[in-house]
C-alpha positions as CSV (number, residue, x, y, z in Angstrom):
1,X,78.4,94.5,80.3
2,X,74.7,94.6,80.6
3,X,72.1,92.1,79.0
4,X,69.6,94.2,77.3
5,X,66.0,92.6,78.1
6,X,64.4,92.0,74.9
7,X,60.6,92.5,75.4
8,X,57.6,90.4,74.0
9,X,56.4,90.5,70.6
10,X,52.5,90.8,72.1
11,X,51.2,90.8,75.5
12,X,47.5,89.5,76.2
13,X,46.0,92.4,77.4
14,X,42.4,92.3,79.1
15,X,39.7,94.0,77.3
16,X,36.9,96.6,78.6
17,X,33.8,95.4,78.6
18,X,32.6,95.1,74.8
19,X,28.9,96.2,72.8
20,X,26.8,93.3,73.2
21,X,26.8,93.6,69.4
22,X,30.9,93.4,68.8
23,X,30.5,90.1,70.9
24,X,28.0,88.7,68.9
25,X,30.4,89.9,66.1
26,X,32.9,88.2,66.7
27,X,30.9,84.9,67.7
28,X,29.1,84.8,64.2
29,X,32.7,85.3,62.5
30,X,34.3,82.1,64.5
31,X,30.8,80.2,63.2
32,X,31.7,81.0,59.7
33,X,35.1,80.0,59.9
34,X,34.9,76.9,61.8
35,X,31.9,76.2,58.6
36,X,34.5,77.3,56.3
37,X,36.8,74.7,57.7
38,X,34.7,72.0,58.4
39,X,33.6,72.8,54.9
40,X,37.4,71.8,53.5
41,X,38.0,69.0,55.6
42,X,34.8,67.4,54.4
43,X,35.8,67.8,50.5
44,X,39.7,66.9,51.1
45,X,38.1,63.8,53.1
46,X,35.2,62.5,51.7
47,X,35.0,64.3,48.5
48,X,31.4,65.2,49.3
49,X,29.4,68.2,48.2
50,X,30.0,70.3,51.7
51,X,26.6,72.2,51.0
52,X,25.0,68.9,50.8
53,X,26.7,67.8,54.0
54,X,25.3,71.2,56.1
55,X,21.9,70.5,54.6
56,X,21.9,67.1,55.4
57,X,22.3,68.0,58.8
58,X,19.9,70.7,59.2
59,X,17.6,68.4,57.9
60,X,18.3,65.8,61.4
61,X,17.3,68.4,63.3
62,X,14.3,70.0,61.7
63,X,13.2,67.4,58.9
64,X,10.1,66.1,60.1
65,X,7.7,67.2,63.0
66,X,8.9,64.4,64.8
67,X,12.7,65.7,64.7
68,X,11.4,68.7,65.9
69,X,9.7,67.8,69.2
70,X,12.9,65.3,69.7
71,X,15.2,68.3,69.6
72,X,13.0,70.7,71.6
73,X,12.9,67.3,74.4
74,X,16.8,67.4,74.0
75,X,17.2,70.9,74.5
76,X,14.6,71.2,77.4
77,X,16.5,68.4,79.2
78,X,20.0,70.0,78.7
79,X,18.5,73.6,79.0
80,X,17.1,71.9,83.0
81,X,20.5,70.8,83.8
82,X,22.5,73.7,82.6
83,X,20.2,75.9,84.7
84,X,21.1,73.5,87.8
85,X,24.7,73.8,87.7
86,X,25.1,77.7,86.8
87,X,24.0,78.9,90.1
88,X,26.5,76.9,92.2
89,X,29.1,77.6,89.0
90,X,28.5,81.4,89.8
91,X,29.1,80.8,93.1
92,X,32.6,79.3,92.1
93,X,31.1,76.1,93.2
94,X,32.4,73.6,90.6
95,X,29.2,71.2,90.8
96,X,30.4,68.6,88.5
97,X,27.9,66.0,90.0
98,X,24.8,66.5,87.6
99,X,24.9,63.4,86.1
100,X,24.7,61.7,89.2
101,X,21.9,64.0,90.9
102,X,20.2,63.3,88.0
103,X,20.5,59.5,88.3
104,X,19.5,60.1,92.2
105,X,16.4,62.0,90.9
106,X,15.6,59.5,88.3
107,X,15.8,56.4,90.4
108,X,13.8,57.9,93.5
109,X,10.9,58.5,90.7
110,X,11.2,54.9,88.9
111,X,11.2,53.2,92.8
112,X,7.5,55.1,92.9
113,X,6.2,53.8,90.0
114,X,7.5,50.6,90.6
115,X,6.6,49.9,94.6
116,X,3.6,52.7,94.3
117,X,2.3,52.0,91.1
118,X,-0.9,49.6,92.1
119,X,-1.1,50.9,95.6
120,X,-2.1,54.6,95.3
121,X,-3.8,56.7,92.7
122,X,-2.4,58.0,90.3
123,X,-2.4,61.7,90.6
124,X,-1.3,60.7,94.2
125,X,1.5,59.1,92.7
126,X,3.2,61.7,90.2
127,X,3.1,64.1,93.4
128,X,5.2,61.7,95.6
129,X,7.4,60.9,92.1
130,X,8.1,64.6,91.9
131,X,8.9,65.2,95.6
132,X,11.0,62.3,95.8
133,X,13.1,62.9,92.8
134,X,13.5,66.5,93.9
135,X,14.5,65.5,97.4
136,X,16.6,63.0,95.7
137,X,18.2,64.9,93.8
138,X,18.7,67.7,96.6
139,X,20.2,65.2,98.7
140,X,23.2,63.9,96.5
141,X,23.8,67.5,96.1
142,X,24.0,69.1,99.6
143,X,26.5,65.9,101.1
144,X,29.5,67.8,99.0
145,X,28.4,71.2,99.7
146,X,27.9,70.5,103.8
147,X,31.5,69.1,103.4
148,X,32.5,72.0,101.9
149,X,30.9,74.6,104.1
150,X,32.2,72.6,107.3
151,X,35.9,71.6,105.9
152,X,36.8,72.8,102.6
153,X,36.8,69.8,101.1
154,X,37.8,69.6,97.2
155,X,34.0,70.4,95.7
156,X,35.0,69.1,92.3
157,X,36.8,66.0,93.2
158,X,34.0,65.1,95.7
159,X,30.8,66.0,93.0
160,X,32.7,64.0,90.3
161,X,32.8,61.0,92.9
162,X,29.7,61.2,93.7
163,X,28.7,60.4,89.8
164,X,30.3,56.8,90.3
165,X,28.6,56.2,93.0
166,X,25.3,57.3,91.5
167,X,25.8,55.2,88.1
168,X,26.7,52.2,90.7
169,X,23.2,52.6,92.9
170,X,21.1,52.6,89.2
171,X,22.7,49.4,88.0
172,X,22.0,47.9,91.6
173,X,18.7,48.6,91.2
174,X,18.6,47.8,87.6
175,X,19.7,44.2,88.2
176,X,16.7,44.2,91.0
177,X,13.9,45.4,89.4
178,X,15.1,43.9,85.8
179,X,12.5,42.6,84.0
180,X,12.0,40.1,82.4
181,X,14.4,38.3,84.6
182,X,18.4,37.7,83.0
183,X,17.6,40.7,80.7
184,X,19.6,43.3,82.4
185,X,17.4,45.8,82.2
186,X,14.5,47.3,83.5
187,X,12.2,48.0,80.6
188,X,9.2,49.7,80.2
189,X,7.8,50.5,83.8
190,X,4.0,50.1,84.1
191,X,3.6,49.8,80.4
192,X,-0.4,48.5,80.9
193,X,-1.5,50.9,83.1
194,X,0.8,53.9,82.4
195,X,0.9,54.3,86.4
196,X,3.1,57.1,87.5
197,X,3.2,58.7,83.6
198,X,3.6,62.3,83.6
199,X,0.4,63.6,81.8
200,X,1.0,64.9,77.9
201,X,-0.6,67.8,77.1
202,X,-2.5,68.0,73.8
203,X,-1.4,64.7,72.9
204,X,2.6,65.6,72.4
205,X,5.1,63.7,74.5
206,X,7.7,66.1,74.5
207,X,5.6,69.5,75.5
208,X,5.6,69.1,79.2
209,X,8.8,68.7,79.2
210,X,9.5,72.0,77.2
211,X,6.8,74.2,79.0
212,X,8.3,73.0,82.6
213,X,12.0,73.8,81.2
214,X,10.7,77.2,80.1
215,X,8.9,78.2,83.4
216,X,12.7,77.4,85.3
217,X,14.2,79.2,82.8
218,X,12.1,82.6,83.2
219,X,12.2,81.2,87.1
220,X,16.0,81.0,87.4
221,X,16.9,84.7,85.5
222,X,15.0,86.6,88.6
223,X,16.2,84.5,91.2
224,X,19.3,85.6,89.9
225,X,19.7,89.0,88.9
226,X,16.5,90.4,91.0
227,X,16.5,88.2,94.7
228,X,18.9,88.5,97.9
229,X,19.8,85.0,97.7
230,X,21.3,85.7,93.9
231,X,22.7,88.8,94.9
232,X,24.5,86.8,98.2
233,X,25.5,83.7,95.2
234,X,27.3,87.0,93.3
235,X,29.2,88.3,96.3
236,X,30.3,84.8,97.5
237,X,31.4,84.3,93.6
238,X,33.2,87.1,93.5
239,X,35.2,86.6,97.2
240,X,34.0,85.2,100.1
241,X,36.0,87.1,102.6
242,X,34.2,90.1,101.1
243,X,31.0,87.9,101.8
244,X,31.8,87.3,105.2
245,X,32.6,91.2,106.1
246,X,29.4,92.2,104.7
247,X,27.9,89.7,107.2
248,X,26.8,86.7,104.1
249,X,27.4,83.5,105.7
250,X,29.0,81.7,103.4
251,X,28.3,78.0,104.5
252,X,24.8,79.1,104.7
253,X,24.8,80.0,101.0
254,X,27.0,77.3,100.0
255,X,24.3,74.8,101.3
256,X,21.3,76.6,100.0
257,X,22.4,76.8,96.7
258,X,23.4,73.2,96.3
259,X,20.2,72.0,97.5
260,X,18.5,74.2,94.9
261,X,20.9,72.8,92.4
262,X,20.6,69.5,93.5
263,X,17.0,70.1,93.4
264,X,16.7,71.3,89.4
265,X,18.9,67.9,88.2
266,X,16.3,65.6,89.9
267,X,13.1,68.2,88.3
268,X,15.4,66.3,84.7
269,X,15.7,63.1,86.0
270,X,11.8,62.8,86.9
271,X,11.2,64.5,83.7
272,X,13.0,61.6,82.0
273,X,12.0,59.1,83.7
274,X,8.0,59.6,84.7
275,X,7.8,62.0,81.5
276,X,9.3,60.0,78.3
277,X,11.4,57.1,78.6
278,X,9.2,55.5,81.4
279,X,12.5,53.3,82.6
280,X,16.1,53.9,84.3
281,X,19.5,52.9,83.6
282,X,22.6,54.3,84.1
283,X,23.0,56.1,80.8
284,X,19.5,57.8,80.7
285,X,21.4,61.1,81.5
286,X,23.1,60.8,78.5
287,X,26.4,62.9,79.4
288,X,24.6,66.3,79.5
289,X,25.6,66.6,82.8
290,X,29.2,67.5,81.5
291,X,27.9,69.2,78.7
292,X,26.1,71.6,80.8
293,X,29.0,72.9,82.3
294,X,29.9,74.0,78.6
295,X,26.6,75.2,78.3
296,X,26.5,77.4,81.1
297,X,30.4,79.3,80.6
298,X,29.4,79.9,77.2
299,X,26.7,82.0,78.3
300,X,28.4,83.2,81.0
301,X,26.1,81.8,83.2
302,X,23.0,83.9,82.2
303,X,19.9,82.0,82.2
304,X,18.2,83.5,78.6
305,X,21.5,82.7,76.8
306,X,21.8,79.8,77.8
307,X,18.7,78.9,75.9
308,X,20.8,79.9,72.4
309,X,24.0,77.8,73.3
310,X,21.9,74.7,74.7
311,X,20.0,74.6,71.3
312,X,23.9,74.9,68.6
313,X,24.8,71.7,70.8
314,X,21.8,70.2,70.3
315,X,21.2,70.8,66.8
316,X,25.2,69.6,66.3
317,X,24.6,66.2,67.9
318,X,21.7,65.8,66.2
319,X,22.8,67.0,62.8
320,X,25.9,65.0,63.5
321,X,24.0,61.9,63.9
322,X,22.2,62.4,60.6
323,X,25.5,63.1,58.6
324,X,26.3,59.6,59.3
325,X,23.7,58.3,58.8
326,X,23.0,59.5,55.3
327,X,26.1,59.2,54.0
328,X,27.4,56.1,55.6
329,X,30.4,58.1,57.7
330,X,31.7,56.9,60.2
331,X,30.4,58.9,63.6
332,X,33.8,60.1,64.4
333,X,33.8,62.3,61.5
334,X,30.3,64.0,62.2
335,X,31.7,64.3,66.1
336,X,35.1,66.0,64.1
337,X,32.5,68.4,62.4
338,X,31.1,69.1,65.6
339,X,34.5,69.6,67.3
340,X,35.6,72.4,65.0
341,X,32.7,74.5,65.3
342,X,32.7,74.0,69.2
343,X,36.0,74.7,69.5
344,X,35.9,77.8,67.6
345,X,32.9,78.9,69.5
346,X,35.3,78.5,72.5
347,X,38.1,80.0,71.2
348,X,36.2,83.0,69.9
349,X,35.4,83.9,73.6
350,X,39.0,84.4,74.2
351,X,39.0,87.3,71.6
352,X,36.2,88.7,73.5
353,X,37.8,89.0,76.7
354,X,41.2,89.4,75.9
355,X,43.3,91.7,73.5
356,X,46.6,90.9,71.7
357,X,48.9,94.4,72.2
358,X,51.7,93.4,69.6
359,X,55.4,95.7,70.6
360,X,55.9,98.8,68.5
361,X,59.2,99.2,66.8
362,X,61.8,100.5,68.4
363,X,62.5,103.4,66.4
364,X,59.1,104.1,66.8
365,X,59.2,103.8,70.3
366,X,62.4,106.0,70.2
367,X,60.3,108.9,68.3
368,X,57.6,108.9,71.0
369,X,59.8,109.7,73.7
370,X,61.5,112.6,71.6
């Protein structure tokens, strides 16, 4: 007697390549359901006007001028860090070590301004504050990927690491350089004389910042798609032995690319540090380092869209922050708001890549083979 194999109801099929415009498609339609959701949740919850609640945070993100520049500074930042990370991430280099290359860049530019800052001029100074935290941050990022190249060591195990030992060096040096003395912290450095202050242009804080970001941004698309070292980062992605037949060497590439990557987290940290919040501690990263690995597979690790998804988390956590705020939540519900839509926004690229092929019925099955 012979067991008859019963097939699947569906099988995930993988989809051709789909119109920029059905992508998009689909994206906006995950958007409006996870609003349509967060939309009942919020009345079966809180009983509040759901309208309201949306408006309310639109409103922290683009309520006053202020709000504004803050969420452009925001975005920049995460914008700087996501661009750092997608070209090792392209690579299938997991670089999970931002955070702490931007700690590494961050502290090499606060000890400038605090051991250099009544000992050289000043425009002397920002130029050694901006090599350092870009060697700094170069550095923390080419001791996994020399490992890697010479051993194959575990790249995100070894980046993640790394991190710890980065937040440990800050709070060392934090504890050193507190001031005043017992507080913990370091405080404003060179709050008198503003030594070792990146410039503001036209009197705003944040626009440095945002016209450096945007310069990478443009920077990072051509290095990409239109130079041999982002053409060699796409065939080493795609399989290294075909690298290595085609005469790429991969360790070469592996090291190059870290130490550029390396390179664009410590451009963040000095931008922090030297550029707005003029101090260090070991939260002045803020977690984007992990949310710019979200940031760059959303969009798919191109350099222009990554502009669009750095700016809905931005505009979440800051809309987020103002639900509470307003309406006396608690912040785990705004972070459930922001939840649902990013999970959505996740899920939705599953839809795009993939297919569900559901079984036809077996008489009609039976019919075709007539």
């Amino acid at each position: 007697m012979h067991n008859k194999v019963r097939e699947p109801l569906f099988h995930i099929v993988k989809r051709d390549t789909l119109p920029w415009y059905q992508a998009w498609g689909i994206r906006a339609i995950a958007i409006v359901l996870a609003l349509l959701l967060c939309a009942l949740i919020t009345t079966l919850c809180t009983h509040l006007n759901p309208l309201k609640v949306f408006g309310t945070m639109f409103s922290g993100a683009f309520g006053s001028p202020r709000k504004i520049w803050i969420l452009g500074q925001n975005l920049a930042i995460l914008l700087c860090i996501s661009l750092a990370v997608t070209p090792a991430f392209k690579m299938r280099f997991w670089n999970i070590g931002a955070e702490g290359q931007v700690l590494a860049g961050g502290l090499a530019a606060a000890a400038c301004m605090i051991c250099l800052g009544d000992k050289v001029p000043n425009g002397l100074l920002i130029v050694l504050i901006v090599i350092a935290g870009i060697a700094a941050g170069a550095v923390w990022a080419v001791i996994p990927a020399i490992f890697k190249a010479k051993w194959n060591t575990n790249e995100t195990l070894f980046t993640l690491m790394m991190n710890y030992v980065a937040t440990q060096l800050v709070a060392y040096f934090v504890i050193v350089w507190e001031s005043p003395k017992g507080s913990g912290k370091v405080g404003i450095i060179n709050q008198s004389t503003e030594a070792g202050w990146l410039p503001q242009i036209g009197g705003y804080k944040y626009l440095l910042t945002i016209l450096v970001v945007a310069v990478l941004t443009v920077g990072m698309y051509i290095y990409l798609n239109y130079s041999k070292h982002g053409y060699e980062i796409s065939v080493v992605g795609e399989s290294e032995r075909t690298a290595r037949y085609v005469g790429i060497k991969v360790g070469k590439v592996i090291v190059r690319t870290m130490l550029l990557s390396g390179a664009l987290c410590g451009i963040a940290g000095v931008l922090l540090v030297s550029g707005t919040d003029h101090t260090i501690t070991t939260t002045i990263a803020g977690g984007q380092g992990f949310t710019a690995v979200m940031v760059s597979w959303l969009a798919k690790f191109n350099p222009l869209g990554m502009i669009l998804t750095s700016f809905l988390l931005v505009f979440l956590d800051r809309g987020a922050g103002e639900i509470s705020t307003a309406f006396g939540l608690n912040q785990s519900f705004a972070d459930i708001l922001s939840g649902i839509i990013i999970f959505f926004i996740i899920g939705c690229e599953f839809f795009i890549t993939y297919r569900l092929s559901f079984r036809k019925p077996a008489k009609k099955e039976a019919a075709e083979h007539v």
